[in-house]
C-alpha positions as CSV (number, residue, x, y, z in Angstrom):
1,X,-36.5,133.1,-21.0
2,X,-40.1,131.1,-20.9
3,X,-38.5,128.2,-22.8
4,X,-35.3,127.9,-20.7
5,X,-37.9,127.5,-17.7
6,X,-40.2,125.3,-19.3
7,X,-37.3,122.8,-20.0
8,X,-36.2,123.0,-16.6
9,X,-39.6,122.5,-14.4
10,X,-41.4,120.4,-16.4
11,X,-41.0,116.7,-18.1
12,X,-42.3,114.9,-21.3
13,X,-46.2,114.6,-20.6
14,X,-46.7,117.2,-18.0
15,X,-49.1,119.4,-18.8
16,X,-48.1,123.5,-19.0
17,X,-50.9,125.5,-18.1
18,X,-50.3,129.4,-19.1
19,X,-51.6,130.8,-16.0
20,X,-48.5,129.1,-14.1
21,X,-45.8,130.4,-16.2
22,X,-43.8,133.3,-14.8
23,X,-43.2,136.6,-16.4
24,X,-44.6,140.1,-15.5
25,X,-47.0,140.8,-18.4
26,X,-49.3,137.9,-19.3
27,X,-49.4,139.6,-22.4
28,X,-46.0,138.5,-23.2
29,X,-46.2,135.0,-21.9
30,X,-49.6,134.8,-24.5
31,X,-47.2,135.8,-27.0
32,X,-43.9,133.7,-26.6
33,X,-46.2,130.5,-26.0
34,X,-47.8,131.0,-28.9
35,X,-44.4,131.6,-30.6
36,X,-43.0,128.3,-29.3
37,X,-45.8,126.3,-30.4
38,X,-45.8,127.9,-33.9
39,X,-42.4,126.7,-33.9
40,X,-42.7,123.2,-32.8
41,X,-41.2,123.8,-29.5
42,X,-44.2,123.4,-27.8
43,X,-47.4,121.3,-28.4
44,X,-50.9,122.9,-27.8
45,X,-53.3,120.9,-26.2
46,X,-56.0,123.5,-26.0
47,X,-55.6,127.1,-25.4
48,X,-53.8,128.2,-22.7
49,X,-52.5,124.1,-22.0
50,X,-49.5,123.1,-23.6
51,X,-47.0,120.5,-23.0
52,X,-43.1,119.8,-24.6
53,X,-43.0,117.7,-27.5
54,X,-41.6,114.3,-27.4
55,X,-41.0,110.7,-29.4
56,X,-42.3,107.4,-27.5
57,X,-40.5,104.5,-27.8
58,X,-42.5,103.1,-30.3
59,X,-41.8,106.2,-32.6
60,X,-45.1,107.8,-32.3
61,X,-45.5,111.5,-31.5
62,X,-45.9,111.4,-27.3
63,X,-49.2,113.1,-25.4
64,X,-50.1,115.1,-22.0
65,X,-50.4,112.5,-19.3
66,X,-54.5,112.5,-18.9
67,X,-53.3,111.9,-15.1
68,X,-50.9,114.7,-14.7
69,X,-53.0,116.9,-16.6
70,X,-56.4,116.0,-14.2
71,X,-53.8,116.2,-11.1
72,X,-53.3,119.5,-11.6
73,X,-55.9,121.2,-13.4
74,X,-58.6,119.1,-10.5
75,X,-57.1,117.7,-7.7
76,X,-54.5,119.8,-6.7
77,X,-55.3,123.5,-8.4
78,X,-53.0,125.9,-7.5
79,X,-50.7,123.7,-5.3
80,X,-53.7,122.8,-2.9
81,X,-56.0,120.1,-2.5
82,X,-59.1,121.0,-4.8
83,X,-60.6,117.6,-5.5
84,X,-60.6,113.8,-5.9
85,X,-60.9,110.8,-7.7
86,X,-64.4,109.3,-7.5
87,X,-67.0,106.8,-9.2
88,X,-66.6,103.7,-11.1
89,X,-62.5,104.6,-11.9
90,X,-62.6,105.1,-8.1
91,X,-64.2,101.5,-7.6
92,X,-61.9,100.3,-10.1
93,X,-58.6,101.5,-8.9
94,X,-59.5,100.6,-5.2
95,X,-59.8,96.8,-6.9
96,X,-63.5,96.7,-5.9
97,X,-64.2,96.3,-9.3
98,X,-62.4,94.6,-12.6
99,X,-64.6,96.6,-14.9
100,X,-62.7,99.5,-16.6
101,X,-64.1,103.0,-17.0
102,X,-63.9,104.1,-20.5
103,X,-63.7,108.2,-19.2
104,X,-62.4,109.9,-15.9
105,X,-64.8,110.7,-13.0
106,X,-63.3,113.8,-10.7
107,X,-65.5,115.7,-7.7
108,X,-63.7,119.1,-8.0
109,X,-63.8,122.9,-6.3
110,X,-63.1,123.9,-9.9
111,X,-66.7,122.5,-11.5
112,X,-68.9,125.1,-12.3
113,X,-72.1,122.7,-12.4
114,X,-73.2,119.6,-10.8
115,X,-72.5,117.8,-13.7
116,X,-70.2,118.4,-16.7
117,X,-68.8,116.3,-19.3
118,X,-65.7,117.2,-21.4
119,X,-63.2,116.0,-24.0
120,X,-59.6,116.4,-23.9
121,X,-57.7,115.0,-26.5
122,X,-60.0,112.3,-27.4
123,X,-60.1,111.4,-22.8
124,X,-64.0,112.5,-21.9
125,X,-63.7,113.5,-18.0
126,X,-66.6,113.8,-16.1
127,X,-66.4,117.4,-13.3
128,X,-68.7,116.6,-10.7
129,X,-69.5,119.5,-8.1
130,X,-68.5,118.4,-4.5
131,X,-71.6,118.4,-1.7
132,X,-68.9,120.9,0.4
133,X,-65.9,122.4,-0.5
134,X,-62.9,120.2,-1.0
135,X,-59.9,120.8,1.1
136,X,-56.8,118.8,2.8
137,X,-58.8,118.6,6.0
138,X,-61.6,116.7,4.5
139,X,-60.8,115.5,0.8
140,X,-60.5,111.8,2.4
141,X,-63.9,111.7,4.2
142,X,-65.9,113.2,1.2
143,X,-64.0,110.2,-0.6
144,X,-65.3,107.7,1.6
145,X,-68.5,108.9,1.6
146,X,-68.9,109.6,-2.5
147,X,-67.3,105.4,-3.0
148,X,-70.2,104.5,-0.3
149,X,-72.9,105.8,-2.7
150,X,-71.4,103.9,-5.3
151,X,-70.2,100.7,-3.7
152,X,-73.1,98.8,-3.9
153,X,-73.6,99.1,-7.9
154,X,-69.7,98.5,-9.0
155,X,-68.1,96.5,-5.9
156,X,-68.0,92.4,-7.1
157,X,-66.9,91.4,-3.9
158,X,-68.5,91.1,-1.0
159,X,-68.9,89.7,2.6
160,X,-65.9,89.6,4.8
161,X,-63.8,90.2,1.8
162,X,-65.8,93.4,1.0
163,X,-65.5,94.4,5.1
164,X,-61.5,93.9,4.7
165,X,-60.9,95.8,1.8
166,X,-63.1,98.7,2.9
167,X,-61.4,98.7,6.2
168,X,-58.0,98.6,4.7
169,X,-58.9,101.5,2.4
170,X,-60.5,103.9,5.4
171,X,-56.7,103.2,7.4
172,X,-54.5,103.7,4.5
173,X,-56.3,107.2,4.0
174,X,-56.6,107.7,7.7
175,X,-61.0,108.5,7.1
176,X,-62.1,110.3,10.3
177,X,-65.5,109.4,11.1
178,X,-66.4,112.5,12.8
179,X,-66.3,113.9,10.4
180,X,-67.9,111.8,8.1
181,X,-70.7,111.9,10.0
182,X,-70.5,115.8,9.8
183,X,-71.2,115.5,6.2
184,X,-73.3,111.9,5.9
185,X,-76.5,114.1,6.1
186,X,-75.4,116.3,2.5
187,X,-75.9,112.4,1.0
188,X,-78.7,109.9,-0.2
189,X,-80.0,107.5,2.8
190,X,-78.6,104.4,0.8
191,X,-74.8,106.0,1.8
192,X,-76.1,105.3,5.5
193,X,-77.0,101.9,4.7
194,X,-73.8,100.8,2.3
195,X,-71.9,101.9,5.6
196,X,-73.4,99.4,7.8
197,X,-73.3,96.8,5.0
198,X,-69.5,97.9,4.7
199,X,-69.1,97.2,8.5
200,X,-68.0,100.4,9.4
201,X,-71.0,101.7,11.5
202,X,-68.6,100.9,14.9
203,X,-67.0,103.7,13.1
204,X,-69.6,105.8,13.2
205,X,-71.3,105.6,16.9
């Protein structure tokens, strides 16, 4: 049974995407979702998303995590690596930055433009189209390269204390620069530049 499943692979918050649910006619698994959610087993977050319905601790009706929701749906679609975080939250989360993004930025394999902007429950996320496909082999040097085009308009350090932090991120992720240097030329000149700023052109030569 769908629901017995449901309540045994997923938690409060996780997103339930229709397309993942097992069953031999999707026909059916249209049906009994639609079922459960007219029955206030489920919550709809949009068709075809759903997630199980739950009580915070403050006694408010609980949501889909935004960030188990963008994990799966742009990150990680279909168990693989299909994306990344990127732009100002990138900046931010990185502690370049104290300003706080007011939406989600994502460079994804599942954007169908270069550019799109959409709402999910009241969250705006922002799909960018990656310069090459995104995959585990390079996801951490496009990465790199997309927080070098943006570095230099969000980061409020700078100096030594920029060099450190930059170097600190490129080990933790384990950034090969031949590879970045494969795909430096699909990006604007000032990327070049921010590198050498960064003092990471050693790297690079």
């Amino acid at each position: 049974m769908i629901y017995d499943y449901i309540v045994k692979n997923y938690q409060k918050g996780d997103p339930i995407f229709l397309c993942d649910l097992p069953g031999t006619s999707r026909d059916y698994v249209r049906q009994e979702t639609k079922r459960l959610a007219d029955e206030g087993q489920l919550e709809r977050l949009y068709n075809g998303v759903y997630f199980l319905p739950y009580t915070t601790i403050l006694g408010t009706k609980g949501k889909v995590s935004m960030d188990r929701y963008i994990d799966k749906k742009y990150l990680s679609s279909g168990g693989k690596t299909s994306g990344y975080i990127t732009g100002l939250q990138l900046a931010n989360q990185l502690g370049f930055t104290t300003q706080n993004p007011g939406y989600y930025e994502v460079c994804s394999n599942e954007a169908t433009t270069k550019q799109r902007r959409q709402t999910v429950d009241g969250n705006t996320i922002i799909v960018y189209k990656p310069v090459a496909d995104v995959s585990e082999e390079n996801c951490s040097e496009l990465q790199f390269l997309d927080l070098m085009m943006v570095i230099d308009k969000y980061s409020e350090i700078s100096g030594d204390e920029l060099v450190s932090k930059l170097r600190k991120y490129v080990d933790a992720i384990k950034v090969d620069f031949g590879k970045v240097k494969e795909y430096l030329p699909l990006y604007p000149d000032k990327v070049y530049k921010n590198i050498y700023e960064g003092g990471l052109m050693g790297e690079l030569v």
